[in-house]
N, C-alpha and C positions, 0 to 999 in steps of 0.2 A: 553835144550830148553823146554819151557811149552807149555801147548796145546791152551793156547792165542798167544802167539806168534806165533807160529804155523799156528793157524787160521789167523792172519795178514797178514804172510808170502803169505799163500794160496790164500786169499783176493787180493791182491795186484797180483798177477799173472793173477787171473781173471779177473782183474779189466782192468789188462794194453793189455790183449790181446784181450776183447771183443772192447778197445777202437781201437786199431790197425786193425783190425777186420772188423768191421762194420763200416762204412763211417760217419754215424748217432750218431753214440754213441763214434765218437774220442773225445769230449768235457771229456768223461771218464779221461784221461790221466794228466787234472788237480787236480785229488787226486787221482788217482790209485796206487801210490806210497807215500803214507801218510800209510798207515798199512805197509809197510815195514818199515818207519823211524822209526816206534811207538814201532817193535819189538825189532828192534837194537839199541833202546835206552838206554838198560839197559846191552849191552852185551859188553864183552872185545872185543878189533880189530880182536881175530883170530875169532872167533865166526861169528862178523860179515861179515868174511871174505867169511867165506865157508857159512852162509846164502845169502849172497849176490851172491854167484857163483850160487849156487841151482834156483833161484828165476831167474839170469842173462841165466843160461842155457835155463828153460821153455820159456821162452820170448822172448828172441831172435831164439831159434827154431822155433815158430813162424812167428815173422818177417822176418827174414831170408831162409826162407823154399823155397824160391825158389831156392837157391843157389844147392840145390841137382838136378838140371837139368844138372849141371854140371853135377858133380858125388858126388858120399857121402865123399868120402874121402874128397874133396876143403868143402864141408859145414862142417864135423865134423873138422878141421881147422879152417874155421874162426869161429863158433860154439864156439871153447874153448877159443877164442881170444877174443869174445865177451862176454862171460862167467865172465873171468879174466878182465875186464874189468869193469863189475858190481860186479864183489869180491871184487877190488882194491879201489871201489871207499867206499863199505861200510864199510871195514876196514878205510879207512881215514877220512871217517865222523864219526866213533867213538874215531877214535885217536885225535881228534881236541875236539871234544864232552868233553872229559875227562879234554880237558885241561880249560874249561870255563865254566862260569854261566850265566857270558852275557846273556840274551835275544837275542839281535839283531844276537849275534855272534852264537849263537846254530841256529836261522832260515837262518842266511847267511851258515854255513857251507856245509851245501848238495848242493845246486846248483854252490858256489865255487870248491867242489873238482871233481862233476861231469866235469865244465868245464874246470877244470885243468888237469884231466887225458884229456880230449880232445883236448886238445894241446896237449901232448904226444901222442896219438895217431894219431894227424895230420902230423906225420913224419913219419907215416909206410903207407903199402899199404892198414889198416881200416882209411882212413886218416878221411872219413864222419863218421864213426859209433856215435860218440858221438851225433852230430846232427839231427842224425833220427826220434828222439820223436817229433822233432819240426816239422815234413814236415806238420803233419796234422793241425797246429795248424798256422803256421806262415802267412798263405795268409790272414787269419782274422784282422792279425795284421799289415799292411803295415805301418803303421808307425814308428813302433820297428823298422823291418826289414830292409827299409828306412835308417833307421838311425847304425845301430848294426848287419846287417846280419840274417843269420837263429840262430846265435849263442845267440842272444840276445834273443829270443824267448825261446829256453832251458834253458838259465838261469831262467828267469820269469814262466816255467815250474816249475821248481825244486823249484824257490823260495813260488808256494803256495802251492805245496804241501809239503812243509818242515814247512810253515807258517801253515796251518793247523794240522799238526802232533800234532806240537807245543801249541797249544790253547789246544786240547786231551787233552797233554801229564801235564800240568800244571791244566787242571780243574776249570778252570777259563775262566770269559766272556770277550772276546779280541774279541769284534764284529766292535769298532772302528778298528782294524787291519784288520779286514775283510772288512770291508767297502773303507777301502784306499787301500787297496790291488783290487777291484774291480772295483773302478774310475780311477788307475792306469791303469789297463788292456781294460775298455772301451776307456781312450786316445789315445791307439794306434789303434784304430781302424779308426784314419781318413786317409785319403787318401792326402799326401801332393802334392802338385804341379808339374807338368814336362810338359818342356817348350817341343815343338812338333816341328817339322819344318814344313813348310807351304805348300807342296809338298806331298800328300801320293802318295803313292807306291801300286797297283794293281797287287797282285798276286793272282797266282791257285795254288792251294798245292794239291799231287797227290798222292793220298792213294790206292794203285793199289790190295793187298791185294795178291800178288803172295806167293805161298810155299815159303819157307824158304830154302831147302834142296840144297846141292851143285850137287848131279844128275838131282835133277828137274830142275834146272837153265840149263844147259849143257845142256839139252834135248831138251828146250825152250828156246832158245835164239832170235829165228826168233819172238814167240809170241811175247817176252819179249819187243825187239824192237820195233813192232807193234805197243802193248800199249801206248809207249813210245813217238810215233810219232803221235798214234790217239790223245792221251790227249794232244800231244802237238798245234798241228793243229787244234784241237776244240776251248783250252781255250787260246792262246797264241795271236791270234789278239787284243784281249780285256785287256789281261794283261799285266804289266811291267816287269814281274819273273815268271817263270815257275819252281816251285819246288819240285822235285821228290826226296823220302826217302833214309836214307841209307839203299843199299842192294847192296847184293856181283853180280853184272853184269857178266855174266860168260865171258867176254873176255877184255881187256886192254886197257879200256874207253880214258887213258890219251893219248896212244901211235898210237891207232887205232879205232880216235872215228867215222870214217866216216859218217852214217846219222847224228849223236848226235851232229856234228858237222854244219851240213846245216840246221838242224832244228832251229835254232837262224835267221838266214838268212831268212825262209820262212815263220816264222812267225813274225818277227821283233821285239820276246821277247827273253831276254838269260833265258839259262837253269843253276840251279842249283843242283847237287845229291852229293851223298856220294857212294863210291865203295871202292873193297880192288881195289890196285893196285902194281903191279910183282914189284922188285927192279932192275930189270933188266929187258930188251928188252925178249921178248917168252919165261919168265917164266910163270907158274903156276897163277891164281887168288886166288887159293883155298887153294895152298901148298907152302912152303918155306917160304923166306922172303919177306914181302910185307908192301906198306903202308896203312893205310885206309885213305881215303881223301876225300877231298870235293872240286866237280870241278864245274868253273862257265864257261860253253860257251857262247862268246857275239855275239853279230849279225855280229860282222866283222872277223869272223874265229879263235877269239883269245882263249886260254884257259888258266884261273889260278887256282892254286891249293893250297890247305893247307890242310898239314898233322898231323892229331891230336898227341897231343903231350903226353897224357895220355893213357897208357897201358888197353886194356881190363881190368878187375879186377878177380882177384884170380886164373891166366892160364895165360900160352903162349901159343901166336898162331902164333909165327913169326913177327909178326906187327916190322915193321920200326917207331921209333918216329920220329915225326917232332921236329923242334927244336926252332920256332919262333909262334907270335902269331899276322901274317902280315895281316891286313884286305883285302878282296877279293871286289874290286872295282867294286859296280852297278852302272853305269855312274860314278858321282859323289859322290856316297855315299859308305864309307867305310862300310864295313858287315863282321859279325864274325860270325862263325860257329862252334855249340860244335858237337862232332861226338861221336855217340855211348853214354859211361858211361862219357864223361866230364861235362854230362850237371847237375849231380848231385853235382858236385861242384862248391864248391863258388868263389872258386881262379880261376878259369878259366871263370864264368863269370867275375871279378875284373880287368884278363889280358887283355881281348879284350878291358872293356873299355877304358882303361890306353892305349891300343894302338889306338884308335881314333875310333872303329868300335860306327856306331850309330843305326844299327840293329842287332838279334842278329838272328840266327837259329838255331836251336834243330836236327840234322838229328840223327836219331838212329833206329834199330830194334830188338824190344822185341819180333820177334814171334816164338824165340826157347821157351819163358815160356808162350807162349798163355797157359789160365787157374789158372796164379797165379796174386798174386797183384803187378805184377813188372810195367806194364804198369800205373795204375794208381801211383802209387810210381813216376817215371818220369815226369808225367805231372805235380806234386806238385812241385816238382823241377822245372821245366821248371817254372813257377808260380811265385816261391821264386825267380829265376833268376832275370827273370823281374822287381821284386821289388831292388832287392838290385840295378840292376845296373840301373832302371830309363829307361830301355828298353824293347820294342816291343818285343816280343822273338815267332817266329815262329815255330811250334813244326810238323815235318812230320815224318810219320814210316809206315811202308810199310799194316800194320795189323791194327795201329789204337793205341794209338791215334794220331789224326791230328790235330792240334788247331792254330788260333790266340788268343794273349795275348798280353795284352796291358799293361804298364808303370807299374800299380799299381797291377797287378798279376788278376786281371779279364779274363778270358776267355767270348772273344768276338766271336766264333766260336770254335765247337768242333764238332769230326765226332764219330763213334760208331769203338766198337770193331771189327775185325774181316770182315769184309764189306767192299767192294769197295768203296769207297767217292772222291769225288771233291770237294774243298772248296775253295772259291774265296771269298778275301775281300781286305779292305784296309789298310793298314800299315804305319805309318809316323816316319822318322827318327827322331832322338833325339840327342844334344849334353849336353845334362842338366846332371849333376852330382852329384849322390846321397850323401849322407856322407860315408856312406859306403863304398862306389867308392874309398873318397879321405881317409881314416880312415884306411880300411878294419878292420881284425876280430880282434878287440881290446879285443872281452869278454873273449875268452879263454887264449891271452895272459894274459891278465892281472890278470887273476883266477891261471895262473899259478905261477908267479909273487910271488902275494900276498898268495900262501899256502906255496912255498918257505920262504917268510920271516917269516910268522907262526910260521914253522917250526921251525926253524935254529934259533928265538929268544930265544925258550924254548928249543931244545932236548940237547942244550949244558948247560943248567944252571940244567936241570935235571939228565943231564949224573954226571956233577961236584959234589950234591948232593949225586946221589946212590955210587959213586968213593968215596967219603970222611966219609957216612955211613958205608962202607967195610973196610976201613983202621984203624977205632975207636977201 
C-alpha cells in the first residue's frame, strides 16, 4: 500500500466519523468515502478487502460505541460483523471494478454492492447496519424516502460519492455530471402530499425522567404511581391520549393494573405505556420470561395489549415475542405501536401500516446510554418512519427524547434530554399510502438481484477460460 493511499484511507475515516459525529457537519458523509473509492481503485479484491475491514473497523467503533454499555464482548461481536461488512463490500466493488470500463458501470458499482450485502445482512440480527449512513441524511430527503425507504437514500449516498471518486479518478471535467447529480438530490427534497383525516387527536406525552435501574423502580413504586396519576389528572381532561414511555413498572401492569386502571374513567382520556410484562401470573417483571408490551387502558375498564415482536438487539433478556402486528384501537382509530429497538426499522414501520394502523408510536428507553448518541440516532429513525409510512409517529421515552412528528418527518414538538417534560399537541390520523408502503424496500433487493446476475454472467465464462488455458 502507498503512502497516498494510505492518506486516502485515513481521509476517509476522518471524514466519515467527524460527519457521524457532529450533527452540523453530517452533510460530511456525501464524499467522506470518495478517498476510500480512490485508494481501492487500483488494488486486487484481497487488498481491498482488508483495507476496507481496517477503515470498516475505525468507523463503526465509532458509531457503534455505545453498544459497549452492554458489555465489550456483544460490541467487539458486532464490531467484527460490521467490519466484515465494509471488507466485503470493498472487495466486491473491486471485483466488479476489474471486470468493466464502463463509466456509468464503475460509478453504479459502489452503491450496488453496498446495497446488496445489505439485503444479506437484512436476514441476520445486523439486519439495519447497512442503512445507518442514511439516518443523518434521509429526513432532508422525503421525497426519495417517500418513495424508496431509508434504502434509497444510501444508495444515492454511495452513488456521489463514487460519482466523485470517479471525476478524481479519470482527471477530467464531469461538472455536467455534478450538476445532474445535484438537481437530482435537490428533487427529493420536496415534500409530497398526505391526505390527514379531518379529526385531530389531543395528546400529552409524559416524559417523567425517572432512574432507569431495577432496585430504583422497586423501591419507588408508590412515587412511580404518583406521577402517573398526577400527570394523568392534570393533562387528561384536555386530552384525547394520555402517553406515558416505555419503562419497566415494577409490578404486573396487565394483570394487576388497579389505579392505572380507573385513571381512564376519571379523567375521561385512555392511557397508553409500554412495560415488560411476567409470562405467567406472580412472576418476576425484571427476571425470567417476560413480554414487553404496550398497553391501552379505555375509559370503560378495558385493556389491550401488543407485544413487540422484535427481539432487544445483541442479548437475551427473556422477552416473550409477540407474534402479530394487531392495531390497538383509539376509539375508532386504529394505532401501531413500535416498542423499544423496532422503531429503527423499516419493516415494522411497513407492517403496521399494511395492517390498517393510521397512527404510529414510538415508545422506547434509551436511558441505560444517557451520554451517548443512541438517543438522537432514535429520533432520526423515528423521523424516517414517518416518512416512509406517510404517518404521524409519536415518539415518548422516559429520559428524553419526546416528540411529535408529522407525515413528512418534521418535528412539530421536541422536549430535551434528561429533564422532566410535558408535551401536548395535536395529531391527525392518516390512511394515505406512501409508495413505499405499497412497494417496500425494492433498493436493496434489487442491488442484490442485479450483482447476482453480474456475477454469474462473467465468473463462468471466466472460469471456462482459465479451465481451457491449463489444459493447452
Amino acid at each position: 500500500m502507498s503512502l497516498l493511499q494510505l492518506t486516502q484511507l485515513i481521509s476517509s475515516i476522518g471524514l466519515a466519523v467527524v460527519g457521524v459525529t457532529i450533527p452540523s457537519l453530517s452533510p460530511l458523509l456525501w464524499v467522506a468515502f470518495c478517498p476510500f473509492l480512490l485508494a481501492i481503485r487500483q488494488m486486487k479484491p484481497l487488498k481491498s478487502f482488508a483495507a476496507g475491514f481496517s477503515v470498516g473497523a475505525i468507523f463503526f467503533s465509532i458509531f457503534l460505541g455505545w453498544i459497549t454499555r452492554y458489555e465489550l464482548r456483544i460490541f467487539l461481536l458486532v464490531l467484527s460483523a460490521a467490519a466484515f461488512f465494509f471488507a466485503c463490500f470493498g472487495a466486491l466493488t473491486c471485483f466488479f471494478w476489474q471486470k468493466t470500463s464502463k463509466p456509468l458501470a464503475i460509478i453504479l458499482t459502489p452503491p450496488l454492492a453496498w446495497c446488496a450485502l445489505s439485503f444479506i445482512y437484512s436476514q441476520t440480527t445486523l439486519d439495519t447496519l447497512g442503512d445507518q449512513l442514511a439516518i443523518f441524511a434521509a429526513t432532508s430527503l422525503p421525497a426519495l424516502v417517500y418513495t424508496t425507504g431509508i434504502s434509497g437514500v444510501t444508495f444515492l449516498i454511495w452513488y456521489v460519492n463514487s460519482l466523485a471518486a470517479y471525476c478524481f479518478w479519470i482527471k477530467k471535467n464531469r461538472l455536467w455530471l455534478l450538476v445532474i447529480t445535484v438537481l437530482l438530490v435537490a428533487s427529493f427534497r420536496t415534500q409530497p402530499k398526505i391526505a390527514l383525516g379531518t379529526e385531530p387527536i389531543q395528546v400529552a406525552l409524559i416524559q417523567h425522567n425517572f432512574p432507569i435501574s431495577s432496585e430504583w423502580r422497586s423501591l419507588h413504586q408508590e412515587e412511580i404511581l404518583t406521577e402517573y396519576e398526577n400527570a394523568a389528572l392534570a393533562y387528561g381532561p384536555d386530552a384525547d391520549l394520555i402517553v406515558f414511555p416505555q419503562y419497566g413498572l415494577p409490578f404486573d401492569a396487565l394483570r394487576t393494573p388497579d389505579s392505572l386502571l380507573i385513571l381512564p374513567q376519571r379523567t375521561n382520556s385512555p392511557i397508553l405505556l409500554g412495560t415488560y410484562v411476567p409470562k405467567t401470573a406472580g412472576a418476576s417483571v425484571d427476571q425470567g420470561e417476560r413480554t414487553n408490551s404496550a398497553l391501552l387502558f379505555g375509559t370503560n375498564q378495558s385493556i389491550q395489549e401488543y407485544q413487540a415482536v422484535a427481539p432487544p438487539p445483541f442479548r437475551r433478556i427473556g422477552q416473550v415475542l409477540g407474534q402479530t402486528h394487531r392495531p390497538l384501537m383509539l376509539g375508532t382509530v386504529p394505532i401501531g405501536v413500535l416498542l423499544c429497538y423496532e422503531d429503527v426499522k423499516s419493516s415494522e414501520g411497513l407492517a403496521w401500516v399494511r395492517a390498517g394502523a393510521e397512527i404510529l408510536f414510538a415508545l422506547s428507553n434509551t436511558g441505560h446510554f444517557t451520554g451517548t448518541p443512541l438517543a438522537r440516532y432514535h429520533l432520526l429513525h423515528d423521523r424516517i418512519r414517518a416518512i416512509e409510512t406517510g404517518r404521524f409517529v409519536v415518539r415518548v421515552s422516559p429520559n428524553g427524547y419526546t416528540a411529535v412528528i408529522d407525515p413528512h418527518g418534521n418535528l412539530i414538538q421536541q422536549s430535551n434530554l434528561n429533564e422532566k417534560a410535558i408535551i401536548t399537541g395535536e395529531i391527525s390520523p392518516s390512511r394515505s399510502r406512501t409508495l413505499f408502503s405499497r412497494w417496500g424496500p425494492l433498493v436493496p433487493f434489487g442491488s442484490f438481484v442485479w450483482v447476482v446476475i453480474w456475477f454469474f454472467r462473467d465468473y463462468p465464462r471466466d472460469w471456462i477460460k482459465r479451465l481451457a488455458r491449463k489444459t493447452r
